[in-house]
VOBA-1610 file (N, C-alpha, C; in pm, whole numbers, padded with zeros to 5 digits, always signed):
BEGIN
Unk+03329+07989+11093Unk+03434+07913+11026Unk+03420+07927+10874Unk+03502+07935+10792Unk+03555+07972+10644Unk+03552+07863+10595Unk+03407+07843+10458Unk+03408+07710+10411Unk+03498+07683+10327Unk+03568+07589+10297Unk+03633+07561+10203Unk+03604+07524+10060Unk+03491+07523+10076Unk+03458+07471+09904Unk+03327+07549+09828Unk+03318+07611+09730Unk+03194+07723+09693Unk+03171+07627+09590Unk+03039+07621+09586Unk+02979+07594+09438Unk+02907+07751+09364Unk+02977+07790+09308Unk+02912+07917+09203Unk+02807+07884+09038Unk+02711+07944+09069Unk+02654+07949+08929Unk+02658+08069+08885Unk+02735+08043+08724Unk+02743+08156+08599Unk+02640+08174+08566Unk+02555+08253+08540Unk+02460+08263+08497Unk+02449+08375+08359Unk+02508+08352+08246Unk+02518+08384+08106Unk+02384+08460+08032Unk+02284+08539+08079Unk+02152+08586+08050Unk+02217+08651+07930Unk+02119+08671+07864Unk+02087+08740+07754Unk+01990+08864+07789Unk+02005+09000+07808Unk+01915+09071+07899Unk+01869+09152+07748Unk+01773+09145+07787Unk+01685+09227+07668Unk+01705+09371+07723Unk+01767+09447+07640Unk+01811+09557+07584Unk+01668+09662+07523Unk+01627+09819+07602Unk+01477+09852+07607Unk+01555+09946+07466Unk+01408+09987+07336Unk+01474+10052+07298Unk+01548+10218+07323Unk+01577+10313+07226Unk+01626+10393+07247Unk+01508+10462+07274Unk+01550+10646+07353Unk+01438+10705+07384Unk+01362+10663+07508Unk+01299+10759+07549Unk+01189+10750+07660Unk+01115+10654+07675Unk+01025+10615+07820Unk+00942+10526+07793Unk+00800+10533+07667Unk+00812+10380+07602Unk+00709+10340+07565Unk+00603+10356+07601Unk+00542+10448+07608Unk+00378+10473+07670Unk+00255+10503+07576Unk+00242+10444+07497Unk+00123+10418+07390Unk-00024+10384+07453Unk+00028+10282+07582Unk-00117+10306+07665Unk-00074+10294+07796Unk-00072+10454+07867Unk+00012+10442+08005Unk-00064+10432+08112Unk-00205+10414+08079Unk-00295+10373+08150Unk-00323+10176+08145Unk-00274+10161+08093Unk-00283+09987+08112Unk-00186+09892+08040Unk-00030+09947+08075Unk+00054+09923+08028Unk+00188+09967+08095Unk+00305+09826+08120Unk+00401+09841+08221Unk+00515+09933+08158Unk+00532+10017+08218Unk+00653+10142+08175Unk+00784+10079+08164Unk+00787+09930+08237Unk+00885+09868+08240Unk+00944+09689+08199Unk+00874+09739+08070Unk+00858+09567+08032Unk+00979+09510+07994Unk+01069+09566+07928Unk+01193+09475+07949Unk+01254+09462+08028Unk+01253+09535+08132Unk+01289+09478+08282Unk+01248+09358+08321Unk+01045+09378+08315Unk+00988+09272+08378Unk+01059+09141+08264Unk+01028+09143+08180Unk+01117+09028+08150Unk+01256+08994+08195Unk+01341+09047+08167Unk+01446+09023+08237Unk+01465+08909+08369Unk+01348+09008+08436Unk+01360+08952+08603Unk+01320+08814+08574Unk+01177+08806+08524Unk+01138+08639+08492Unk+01224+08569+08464Unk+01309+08638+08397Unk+01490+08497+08316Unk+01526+08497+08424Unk+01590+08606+08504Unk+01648+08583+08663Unk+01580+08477+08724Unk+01479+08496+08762Unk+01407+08406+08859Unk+01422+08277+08809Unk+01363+08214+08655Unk+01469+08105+08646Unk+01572+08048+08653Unk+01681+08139+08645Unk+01859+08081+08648Unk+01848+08070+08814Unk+01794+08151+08876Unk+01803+08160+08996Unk+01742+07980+09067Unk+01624+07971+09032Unk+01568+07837+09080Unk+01695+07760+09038Unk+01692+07714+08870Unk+01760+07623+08879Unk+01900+07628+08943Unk+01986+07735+08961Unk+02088+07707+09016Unk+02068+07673+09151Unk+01946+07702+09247Unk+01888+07656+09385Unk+01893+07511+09364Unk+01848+07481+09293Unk+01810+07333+09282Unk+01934+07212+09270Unk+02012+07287+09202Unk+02153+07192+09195Unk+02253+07247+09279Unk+02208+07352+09423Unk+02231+07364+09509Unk+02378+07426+09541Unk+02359+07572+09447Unk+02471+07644+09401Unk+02478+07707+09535Unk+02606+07807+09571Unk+02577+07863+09679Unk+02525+08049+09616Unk+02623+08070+09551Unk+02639+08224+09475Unk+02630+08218+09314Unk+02529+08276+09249Unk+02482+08352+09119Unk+02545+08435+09056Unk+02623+08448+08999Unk+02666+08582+08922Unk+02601+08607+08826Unk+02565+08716+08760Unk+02468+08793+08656Unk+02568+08859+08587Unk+02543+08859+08452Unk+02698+08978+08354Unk+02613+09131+08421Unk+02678+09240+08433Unk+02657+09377+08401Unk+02510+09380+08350Unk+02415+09469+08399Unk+02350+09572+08347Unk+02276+09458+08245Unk+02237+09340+08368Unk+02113+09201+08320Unk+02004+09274+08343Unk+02002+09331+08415Unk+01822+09369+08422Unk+01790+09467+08357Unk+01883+09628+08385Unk+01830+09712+08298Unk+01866+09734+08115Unk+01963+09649+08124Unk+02000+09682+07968Unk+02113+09833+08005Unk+02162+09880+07850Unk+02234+09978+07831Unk+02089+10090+07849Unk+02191+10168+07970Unk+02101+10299+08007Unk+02088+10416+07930Unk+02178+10450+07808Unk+02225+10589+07726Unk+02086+10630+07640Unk+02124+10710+07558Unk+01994+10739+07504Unk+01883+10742+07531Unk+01842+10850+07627Unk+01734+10889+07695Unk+01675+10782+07805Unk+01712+10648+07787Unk+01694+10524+07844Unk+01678+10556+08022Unk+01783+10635+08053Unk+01785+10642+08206Unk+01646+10661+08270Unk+01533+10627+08258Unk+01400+10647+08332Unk+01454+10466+08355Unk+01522+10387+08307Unk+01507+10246+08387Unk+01557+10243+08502Unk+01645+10357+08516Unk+01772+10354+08666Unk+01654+10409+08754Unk+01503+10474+08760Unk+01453+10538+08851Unk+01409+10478+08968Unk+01370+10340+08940Unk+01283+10251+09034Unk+01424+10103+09082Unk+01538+10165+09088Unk+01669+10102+09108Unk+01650+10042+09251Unk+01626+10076+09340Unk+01595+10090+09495Unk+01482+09933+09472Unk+01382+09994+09411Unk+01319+09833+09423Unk+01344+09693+09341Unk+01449+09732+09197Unk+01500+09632+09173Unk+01634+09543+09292Unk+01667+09621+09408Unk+01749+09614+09461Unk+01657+09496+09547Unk+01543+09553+09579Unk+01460+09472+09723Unk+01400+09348+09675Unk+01381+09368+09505Unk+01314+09254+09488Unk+01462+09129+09517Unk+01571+09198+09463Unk+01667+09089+09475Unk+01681+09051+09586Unk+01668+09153+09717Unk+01700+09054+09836Unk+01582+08930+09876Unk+01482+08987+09827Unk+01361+08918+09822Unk+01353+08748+09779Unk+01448+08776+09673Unk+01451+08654+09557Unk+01585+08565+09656Unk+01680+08631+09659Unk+01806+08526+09733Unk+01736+08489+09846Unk+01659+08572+09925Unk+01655+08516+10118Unk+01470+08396+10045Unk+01449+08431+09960Unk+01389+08340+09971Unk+01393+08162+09885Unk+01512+08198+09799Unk+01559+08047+09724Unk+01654+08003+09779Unk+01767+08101+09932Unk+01819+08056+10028Unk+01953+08029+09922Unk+01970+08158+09829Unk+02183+08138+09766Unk+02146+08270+09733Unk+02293+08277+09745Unk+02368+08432+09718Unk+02332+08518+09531Unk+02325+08628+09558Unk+02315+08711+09453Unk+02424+08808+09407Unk+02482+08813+09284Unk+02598+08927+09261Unk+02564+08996+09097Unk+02580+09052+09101Unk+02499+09156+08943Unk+02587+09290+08985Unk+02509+09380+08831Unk+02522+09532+08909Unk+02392+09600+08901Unk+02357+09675+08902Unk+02247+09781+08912Unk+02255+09949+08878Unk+02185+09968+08770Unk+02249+10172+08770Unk+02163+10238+08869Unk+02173+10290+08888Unk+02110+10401+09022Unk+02110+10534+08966Unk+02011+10583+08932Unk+01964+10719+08889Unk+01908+10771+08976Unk+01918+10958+08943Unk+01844+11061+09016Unk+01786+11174+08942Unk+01678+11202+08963Unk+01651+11324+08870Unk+01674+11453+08928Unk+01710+11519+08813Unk+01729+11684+08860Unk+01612+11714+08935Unk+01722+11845+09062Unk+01675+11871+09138Unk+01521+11974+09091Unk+01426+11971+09175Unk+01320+12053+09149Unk+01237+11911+09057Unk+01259+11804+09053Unk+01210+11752+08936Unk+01072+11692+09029Unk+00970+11585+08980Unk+00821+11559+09052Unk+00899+11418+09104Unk+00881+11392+09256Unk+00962+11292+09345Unk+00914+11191+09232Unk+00992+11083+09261Unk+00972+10969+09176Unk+00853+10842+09235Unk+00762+10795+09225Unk+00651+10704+09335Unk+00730+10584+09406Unk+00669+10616+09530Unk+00745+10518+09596Unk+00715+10362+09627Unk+00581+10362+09516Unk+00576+10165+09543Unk+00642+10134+09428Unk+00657+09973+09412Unk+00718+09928+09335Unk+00701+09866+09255Unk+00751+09903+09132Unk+00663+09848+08985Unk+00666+09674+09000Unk+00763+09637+09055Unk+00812+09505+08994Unk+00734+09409+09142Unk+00641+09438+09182Unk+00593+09379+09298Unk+00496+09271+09273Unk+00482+09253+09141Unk+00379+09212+09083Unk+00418+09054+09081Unk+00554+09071+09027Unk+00614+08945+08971Unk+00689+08869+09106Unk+00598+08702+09068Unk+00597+08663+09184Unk+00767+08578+09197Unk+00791+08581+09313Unk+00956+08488+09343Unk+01001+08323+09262Unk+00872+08297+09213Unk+00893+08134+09185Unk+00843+08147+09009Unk+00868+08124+08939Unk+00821+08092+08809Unk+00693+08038+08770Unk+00672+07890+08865Unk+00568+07867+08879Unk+00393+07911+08921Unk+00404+08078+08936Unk+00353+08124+09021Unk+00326+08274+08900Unk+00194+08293+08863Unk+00157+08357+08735Unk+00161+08486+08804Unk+00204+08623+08688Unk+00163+08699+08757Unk+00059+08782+08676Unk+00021+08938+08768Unk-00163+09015+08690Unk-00077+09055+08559Unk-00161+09103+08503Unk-00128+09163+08367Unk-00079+09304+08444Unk-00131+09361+08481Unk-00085+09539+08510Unk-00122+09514+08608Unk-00037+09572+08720Unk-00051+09613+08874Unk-00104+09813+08878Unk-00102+09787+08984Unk-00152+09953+09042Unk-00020+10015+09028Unk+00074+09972+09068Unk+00183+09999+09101Unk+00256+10061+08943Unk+00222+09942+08890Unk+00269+09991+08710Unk+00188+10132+08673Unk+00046+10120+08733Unk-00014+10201+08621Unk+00050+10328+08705Unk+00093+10339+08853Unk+00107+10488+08904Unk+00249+10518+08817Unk+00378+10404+08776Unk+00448+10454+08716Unk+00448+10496+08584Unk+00341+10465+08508Unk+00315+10491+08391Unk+00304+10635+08343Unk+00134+10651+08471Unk+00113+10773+08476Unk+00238+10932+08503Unk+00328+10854+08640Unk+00431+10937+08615Unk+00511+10991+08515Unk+00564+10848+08428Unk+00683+10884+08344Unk+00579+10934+08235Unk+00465+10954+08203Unk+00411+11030+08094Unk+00330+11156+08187Unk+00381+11228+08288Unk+00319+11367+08304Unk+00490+11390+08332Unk+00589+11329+08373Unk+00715+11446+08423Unk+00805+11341+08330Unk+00821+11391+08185Unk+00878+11324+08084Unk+01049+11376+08178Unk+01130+11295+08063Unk+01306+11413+08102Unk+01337+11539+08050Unk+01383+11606+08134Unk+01369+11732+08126Unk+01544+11760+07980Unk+01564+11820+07918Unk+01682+11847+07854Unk+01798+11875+07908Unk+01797+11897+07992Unk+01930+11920+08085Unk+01905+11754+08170Unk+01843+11682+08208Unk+01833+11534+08242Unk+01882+11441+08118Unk+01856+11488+07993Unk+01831+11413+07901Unk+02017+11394+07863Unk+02046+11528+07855Unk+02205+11558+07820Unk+02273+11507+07931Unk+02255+11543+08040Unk+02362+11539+08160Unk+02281+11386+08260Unk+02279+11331+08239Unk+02180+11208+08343Unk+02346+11194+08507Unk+02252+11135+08575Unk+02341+11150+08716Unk+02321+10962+08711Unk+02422+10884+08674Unk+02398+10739+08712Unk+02501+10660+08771Unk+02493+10578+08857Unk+02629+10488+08905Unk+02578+10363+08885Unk+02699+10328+08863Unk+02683+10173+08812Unk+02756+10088+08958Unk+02658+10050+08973Unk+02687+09992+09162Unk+02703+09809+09114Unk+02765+09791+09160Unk+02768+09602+09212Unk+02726+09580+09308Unk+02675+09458+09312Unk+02631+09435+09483Unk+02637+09289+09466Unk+02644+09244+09625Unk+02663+09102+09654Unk+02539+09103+09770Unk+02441+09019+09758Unk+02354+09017+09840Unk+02336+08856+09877Unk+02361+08837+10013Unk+02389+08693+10100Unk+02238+08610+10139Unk+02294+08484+10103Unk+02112+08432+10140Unk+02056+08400+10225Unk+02056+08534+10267Unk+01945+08601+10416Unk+01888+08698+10299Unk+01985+08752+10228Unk+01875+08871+10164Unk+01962+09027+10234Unk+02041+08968+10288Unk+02108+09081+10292Unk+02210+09140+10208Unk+02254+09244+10163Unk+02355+09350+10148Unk+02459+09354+10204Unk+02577+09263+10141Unk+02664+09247+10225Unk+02814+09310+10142Unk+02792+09367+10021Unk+02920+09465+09967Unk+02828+09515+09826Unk+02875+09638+09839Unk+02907+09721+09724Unk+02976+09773+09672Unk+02996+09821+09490Unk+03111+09883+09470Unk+03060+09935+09301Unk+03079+10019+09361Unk+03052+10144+09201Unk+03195+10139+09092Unk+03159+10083+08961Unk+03201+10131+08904Unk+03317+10234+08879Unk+03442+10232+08881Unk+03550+10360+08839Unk+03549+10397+08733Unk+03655+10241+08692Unk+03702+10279+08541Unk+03572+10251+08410Unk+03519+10361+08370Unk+03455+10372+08240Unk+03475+10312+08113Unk+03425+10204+08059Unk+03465+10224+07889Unk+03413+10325+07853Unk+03525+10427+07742Unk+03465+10535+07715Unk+03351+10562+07607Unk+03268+10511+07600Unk+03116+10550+07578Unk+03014+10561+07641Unk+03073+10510+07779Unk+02979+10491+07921Unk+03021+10662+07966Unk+03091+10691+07950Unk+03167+10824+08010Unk+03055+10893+07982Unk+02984+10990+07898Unk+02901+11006+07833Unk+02761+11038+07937Unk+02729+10913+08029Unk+02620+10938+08078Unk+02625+10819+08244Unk+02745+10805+08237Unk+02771+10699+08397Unk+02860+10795+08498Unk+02840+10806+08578Unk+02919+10904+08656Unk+03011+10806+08711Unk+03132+10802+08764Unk+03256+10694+08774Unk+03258+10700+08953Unk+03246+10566+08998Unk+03291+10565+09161Unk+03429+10655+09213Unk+03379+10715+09348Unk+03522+10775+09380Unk+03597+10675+09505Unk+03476+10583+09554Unk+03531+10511+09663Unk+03620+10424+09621Unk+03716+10347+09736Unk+03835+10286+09752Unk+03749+10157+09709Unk+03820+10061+09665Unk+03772+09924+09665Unk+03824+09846+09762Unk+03721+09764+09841Unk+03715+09719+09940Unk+03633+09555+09922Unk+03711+09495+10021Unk+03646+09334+10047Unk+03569+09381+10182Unk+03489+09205+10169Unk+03396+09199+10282Unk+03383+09049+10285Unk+03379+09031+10395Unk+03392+08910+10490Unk+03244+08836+10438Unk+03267+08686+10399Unk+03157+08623+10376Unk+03220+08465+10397Unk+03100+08384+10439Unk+03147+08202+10471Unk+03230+08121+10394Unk+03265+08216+10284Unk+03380+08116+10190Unk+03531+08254+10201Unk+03525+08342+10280Unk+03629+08444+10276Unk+03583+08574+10240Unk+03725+08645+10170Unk+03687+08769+10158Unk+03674+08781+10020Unk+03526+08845+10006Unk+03502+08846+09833Unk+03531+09024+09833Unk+03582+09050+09702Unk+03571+09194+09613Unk+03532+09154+09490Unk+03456+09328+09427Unk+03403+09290+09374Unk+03463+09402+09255Unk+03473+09345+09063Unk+03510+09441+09013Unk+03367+09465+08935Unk+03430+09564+08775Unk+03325+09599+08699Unk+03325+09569+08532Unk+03382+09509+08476Unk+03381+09509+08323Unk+03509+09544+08318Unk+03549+09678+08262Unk+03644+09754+08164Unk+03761+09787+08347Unk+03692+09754+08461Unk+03781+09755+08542Unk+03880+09659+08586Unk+03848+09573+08532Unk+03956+09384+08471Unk+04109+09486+08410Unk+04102+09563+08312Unk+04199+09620+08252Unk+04306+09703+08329Unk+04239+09735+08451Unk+04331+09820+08558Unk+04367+09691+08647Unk+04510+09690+08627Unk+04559+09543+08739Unk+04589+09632+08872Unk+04604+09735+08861Unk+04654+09831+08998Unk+04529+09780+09111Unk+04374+09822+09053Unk+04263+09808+09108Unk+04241+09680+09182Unk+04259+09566+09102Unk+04220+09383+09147Unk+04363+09403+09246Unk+04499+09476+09245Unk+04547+09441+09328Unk+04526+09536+09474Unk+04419+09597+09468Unk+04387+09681+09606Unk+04339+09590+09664Unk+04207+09504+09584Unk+04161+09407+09663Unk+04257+09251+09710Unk+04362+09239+09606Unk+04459+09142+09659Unk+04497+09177+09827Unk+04552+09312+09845Unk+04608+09355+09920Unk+04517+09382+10024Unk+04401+09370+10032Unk+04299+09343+10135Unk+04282+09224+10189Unk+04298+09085+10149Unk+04299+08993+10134Unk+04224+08892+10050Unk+04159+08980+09989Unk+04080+08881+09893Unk+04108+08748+09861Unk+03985+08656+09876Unk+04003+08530+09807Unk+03932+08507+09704Unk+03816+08563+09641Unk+03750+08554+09526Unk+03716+08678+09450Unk+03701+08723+09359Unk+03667+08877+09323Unk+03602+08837+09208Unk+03463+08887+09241Unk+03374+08846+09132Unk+03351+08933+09040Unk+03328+08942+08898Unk+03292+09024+08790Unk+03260+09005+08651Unk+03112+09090+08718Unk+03017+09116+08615Unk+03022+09204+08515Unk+03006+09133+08357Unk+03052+09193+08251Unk+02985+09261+08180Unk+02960+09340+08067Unk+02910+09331+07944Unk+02974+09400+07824Unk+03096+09315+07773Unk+03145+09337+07685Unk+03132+09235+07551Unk+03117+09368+07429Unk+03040+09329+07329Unk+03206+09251+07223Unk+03109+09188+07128Unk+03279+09177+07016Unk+03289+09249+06924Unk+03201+09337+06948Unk+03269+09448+06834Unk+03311+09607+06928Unk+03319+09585+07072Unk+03423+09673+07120Unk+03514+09767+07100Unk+03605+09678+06998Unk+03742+09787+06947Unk+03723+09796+06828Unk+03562+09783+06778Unk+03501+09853+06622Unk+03542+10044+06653Unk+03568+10127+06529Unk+03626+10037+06414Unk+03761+10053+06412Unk+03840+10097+06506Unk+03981+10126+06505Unk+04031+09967+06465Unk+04006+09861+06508Unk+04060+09720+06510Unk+04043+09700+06346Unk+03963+09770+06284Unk+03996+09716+06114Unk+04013+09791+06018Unk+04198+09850+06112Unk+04270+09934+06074Unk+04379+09833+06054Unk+04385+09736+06129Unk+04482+09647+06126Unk+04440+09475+06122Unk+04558+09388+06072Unk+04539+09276+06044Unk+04487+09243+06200Unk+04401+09143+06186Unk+04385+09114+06324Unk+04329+08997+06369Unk+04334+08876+06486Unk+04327+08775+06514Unk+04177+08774+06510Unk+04055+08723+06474Unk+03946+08665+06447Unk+03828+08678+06578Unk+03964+08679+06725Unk+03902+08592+06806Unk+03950+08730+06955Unk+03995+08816+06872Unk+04058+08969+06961Unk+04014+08929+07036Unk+03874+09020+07089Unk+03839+09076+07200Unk+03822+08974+07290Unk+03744+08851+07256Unk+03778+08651+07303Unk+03881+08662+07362Unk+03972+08682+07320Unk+04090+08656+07367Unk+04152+08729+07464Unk+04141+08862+07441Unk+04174+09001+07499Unk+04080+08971+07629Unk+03972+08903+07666Unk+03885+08923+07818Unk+03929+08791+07889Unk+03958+08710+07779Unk+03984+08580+07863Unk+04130+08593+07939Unk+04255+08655+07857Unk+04358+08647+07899Unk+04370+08784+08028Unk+04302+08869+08024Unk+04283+08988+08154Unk+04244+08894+08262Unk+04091+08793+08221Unk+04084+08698+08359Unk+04161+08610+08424Unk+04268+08563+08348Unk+04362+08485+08392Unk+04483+08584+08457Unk+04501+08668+08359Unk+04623+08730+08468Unk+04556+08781+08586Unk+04445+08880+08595Unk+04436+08910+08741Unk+04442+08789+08852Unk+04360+08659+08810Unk+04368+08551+08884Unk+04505+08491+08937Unk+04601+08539+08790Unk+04732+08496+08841Unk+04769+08614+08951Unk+04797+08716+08967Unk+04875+08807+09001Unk+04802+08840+09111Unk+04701+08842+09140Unk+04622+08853+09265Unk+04625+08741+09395Unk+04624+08599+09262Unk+04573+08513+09404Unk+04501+08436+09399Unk+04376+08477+09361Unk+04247+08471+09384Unk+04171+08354+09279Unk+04044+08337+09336Unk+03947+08271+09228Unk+03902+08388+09170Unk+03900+08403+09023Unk+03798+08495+08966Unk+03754+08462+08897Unk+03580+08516+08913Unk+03466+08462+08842Unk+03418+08563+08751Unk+03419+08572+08656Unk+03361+08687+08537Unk+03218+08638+08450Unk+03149+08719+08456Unk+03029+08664+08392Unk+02969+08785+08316Unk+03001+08781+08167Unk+02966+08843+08051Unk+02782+08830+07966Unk+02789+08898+07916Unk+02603+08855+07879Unk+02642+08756+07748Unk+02569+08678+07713Unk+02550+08590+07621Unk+02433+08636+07507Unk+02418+08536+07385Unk+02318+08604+07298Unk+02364+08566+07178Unk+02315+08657+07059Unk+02330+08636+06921Unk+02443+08702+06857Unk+02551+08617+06825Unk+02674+08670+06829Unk+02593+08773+06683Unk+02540+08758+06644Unk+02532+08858+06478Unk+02442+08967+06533Unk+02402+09007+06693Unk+02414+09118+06754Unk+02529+09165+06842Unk+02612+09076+06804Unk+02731+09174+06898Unk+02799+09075+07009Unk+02687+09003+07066Unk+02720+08950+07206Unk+02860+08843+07172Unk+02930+08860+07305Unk+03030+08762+07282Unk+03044+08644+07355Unk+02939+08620+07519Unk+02975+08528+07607Unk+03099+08526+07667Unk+03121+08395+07689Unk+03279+08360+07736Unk+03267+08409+07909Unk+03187+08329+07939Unk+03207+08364+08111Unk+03268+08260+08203Unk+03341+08264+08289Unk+03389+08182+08314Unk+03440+08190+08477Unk+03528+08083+08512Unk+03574+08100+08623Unk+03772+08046+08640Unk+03826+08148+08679Unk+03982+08100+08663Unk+04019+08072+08792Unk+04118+07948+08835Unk+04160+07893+08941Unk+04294+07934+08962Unk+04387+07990+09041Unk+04545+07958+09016Unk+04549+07803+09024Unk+04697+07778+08968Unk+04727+07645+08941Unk+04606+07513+08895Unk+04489+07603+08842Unk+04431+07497+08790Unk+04389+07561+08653Unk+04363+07704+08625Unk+04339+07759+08478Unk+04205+07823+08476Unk+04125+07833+08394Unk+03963+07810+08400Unk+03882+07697+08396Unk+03825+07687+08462Unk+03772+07543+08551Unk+03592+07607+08456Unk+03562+07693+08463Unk+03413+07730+08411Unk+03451+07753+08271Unk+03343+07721+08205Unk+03323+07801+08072Unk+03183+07812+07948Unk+03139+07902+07935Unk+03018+07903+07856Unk+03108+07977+07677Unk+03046+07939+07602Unk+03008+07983+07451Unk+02981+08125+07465Unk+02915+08126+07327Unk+02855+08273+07328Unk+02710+08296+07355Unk+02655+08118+07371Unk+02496+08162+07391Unk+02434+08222+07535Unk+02349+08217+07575Unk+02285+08224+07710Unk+02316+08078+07798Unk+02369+08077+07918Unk+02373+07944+07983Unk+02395+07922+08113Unk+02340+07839+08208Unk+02368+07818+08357Unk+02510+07744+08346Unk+02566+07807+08383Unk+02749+07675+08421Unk+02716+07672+08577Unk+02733+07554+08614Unk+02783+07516+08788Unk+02916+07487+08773Unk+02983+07521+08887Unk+03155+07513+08875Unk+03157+07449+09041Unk+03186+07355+09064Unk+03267+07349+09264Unk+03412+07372+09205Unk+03461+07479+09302Unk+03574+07498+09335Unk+03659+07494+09494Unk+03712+07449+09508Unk+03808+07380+09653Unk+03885+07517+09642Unk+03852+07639+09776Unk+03926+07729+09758Unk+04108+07686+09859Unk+04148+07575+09909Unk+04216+07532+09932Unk+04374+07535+09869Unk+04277+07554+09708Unk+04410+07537+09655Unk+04459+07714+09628Unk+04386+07778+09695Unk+04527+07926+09686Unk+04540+07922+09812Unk+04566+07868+09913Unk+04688+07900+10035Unk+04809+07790+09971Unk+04775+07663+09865Unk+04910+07644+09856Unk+04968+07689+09691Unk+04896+07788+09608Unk+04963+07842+09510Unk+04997+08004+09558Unk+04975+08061+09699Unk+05049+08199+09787Unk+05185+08125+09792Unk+05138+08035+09868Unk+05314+07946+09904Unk+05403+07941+09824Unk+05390+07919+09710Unk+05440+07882+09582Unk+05481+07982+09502Unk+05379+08119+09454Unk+05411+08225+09381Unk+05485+08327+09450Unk+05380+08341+09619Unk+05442+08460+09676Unk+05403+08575+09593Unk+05311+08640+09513Unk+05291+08753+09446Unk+05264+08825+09556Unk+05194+08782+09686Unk+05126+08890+09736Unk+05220+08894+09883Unk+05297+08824+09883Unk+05355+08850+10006Unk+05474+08932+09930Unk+05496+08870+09805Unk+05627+09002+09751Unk+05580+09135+09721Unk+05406+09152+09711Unk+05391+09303+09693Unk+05363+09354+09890Unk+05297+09283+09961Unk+05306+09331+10114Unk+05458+09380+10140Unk+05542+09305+10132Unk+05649+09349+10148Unk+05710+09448+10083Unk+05684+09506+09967Unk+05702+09576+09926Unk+05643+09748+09964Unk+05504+09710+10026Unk+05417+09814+10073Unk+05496+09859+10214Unk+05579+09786+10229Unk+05644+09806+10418Unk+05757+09897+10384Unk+05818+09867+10281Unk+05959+09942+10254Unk+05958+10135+10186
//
């Protein structure tokens, strides 16, 4: 039976960003190849408790919380993707609520030295409360790797990455994915673009889809998943406010653009779809860029969520009740079904 009422937590992280270039390996013998990750995850694991605790059902994470921006030689973070994946099912089936983020997924050129197959991040334990070693085995075998099979120049220029979403249910299972299409074009560069259809999947509050950032801007896309039946379509952000630098100060321009420009994309897809949509952008120091503004839009009720520009947990209950009687009312999607018949 299809619950009627979701409690969602926004979860607004601030993801520490690794710098440019290869891994940091100054001492790759007793030192994690992957420390702004491991941080990262520790912030996860907090938003995660506390939203357990005030007994959220589903988490959303902005875009590319754990690894940061992958470009600039960076892609050795997409290598060990597979176990940032397990620790997450790890983390939902065991705080018992849902997980939604994205994840890049890298591969190295062919002929390259296999990548090790334990997992760096095994170290760090599920609860906060709960310390973890300074260096695992596991770290030091990746250490040792990424300083004997550095990136090769043809890896370095051409990297192979998808930017995957996932919704993982609290069992810990894998219950939708969806890569990335539409590119902002600086991602073009070094993200390879999904070719699959976008698709919903059946979960206890309906059918969730899922978008990607700069894919909010394609209304064609949110309405594939309308036309599936979607009732919620969640999406994870990371758009900066200086975005439409520097073409935008070519012209006079509103203070609050790009603010404005993400908030009003979340409302129309919400309008024109149907749907609840939940968007969750990274938060931070606006005098680095970050813009916040994550939120959640209702038909006939507006945005019901909302965070600033800092880092922040929002809890939202939303009564998904009220879109079978704003379908009744608009008809957007029975006037585009009908339209698909003719």
């Amino acid at each position: 039976m299809t619950r009627s009422n979701i409690r969602v937590a926004i979860a607004q992280t601030a993801p520490i960003v690794a710098p440019e270039g290869p891994a940091k390996l100054e001492k790759p013998h007793s030192t994690s190849p992957f420390s702004t990750i491991d941080q990262n995850l520790i912030d996860v694991i907090s938003y995660v408790e506390r939203a357990a605790a005030q007994k959220a059902d589903v988490v959303i994470f902005p875009e590319y919380f754990l690894q940061g921006i992958v470009n600039q030689n960076r892609q050795y973070l997409t290598f060990p993707s597979k176990h940032l994946l397990t620790f997450l099912r790890d983390l939902a089936k065991t705080h018992r609520i849902a997980l939604c983020g994205t994840i890049v997924h890298g591969t190295r050129e062919e002929g390259a030295a296999p990548i090790p197959s334990s997992s760096p991040f095994s170290h760090i334990p599920l609860h906060t409360s709960h310390k973890s070693p300074s260096i695992s085995p596991a770290q030091l075998e990746w250490g040792k790797y990424l300083e004997a099979h550095p990136l090769s120049t043809e890896e370095s220029a051409q990297p192979t990455l998808y930017n995957t979403a996932f919704f993982i249910d609290d069992e810990g299972e894998v219950v939708g994915e969806y890569t990335k299409k539409n590119l902002w074009h600086p991602e073009r560069d070094y993200i390879t673009p999904g070719e699959e259809d976008h698709k919903v999947f059946e979960t206890k509050w309906g059918k969730i889809g899922m978008m990607i950032c700069w894919d909010m801007s394609h209304p064609s896309h949110a309405q594939e998943l309308a036309s599936q039946g979607a009732d919620i379509i969640f999406a994870p952000t990371f758009w900066y406010a200086t975005d439409s630098e520097p073409a935008i100060h070519k012209y006079e321009h509103d203070p609050q653009y790009e603010h404005n420009m993400v908030q009003s994309l979340c409302f129309a897809r919400c309008a024109e779809t149907e749907t609840v949509w939940v968007m969750c952008n990274a938060g931070g120091d606006p005098l680095e860029g970050f813009m916040g503004g994550s939120g959640a839009w209702v038909p006939l009720r507006g945005k019901v969520a909302s965070c600033e520009v800092e880092s922040k947990l929002e809890i939202v209950d939303i009564d998904l009740g009220v879109l079978k009687v704003s379908r009744e009312l608009y008809k957007v999607r029975e006037d585009a079904a009908k339209r698909l018949c003719t």
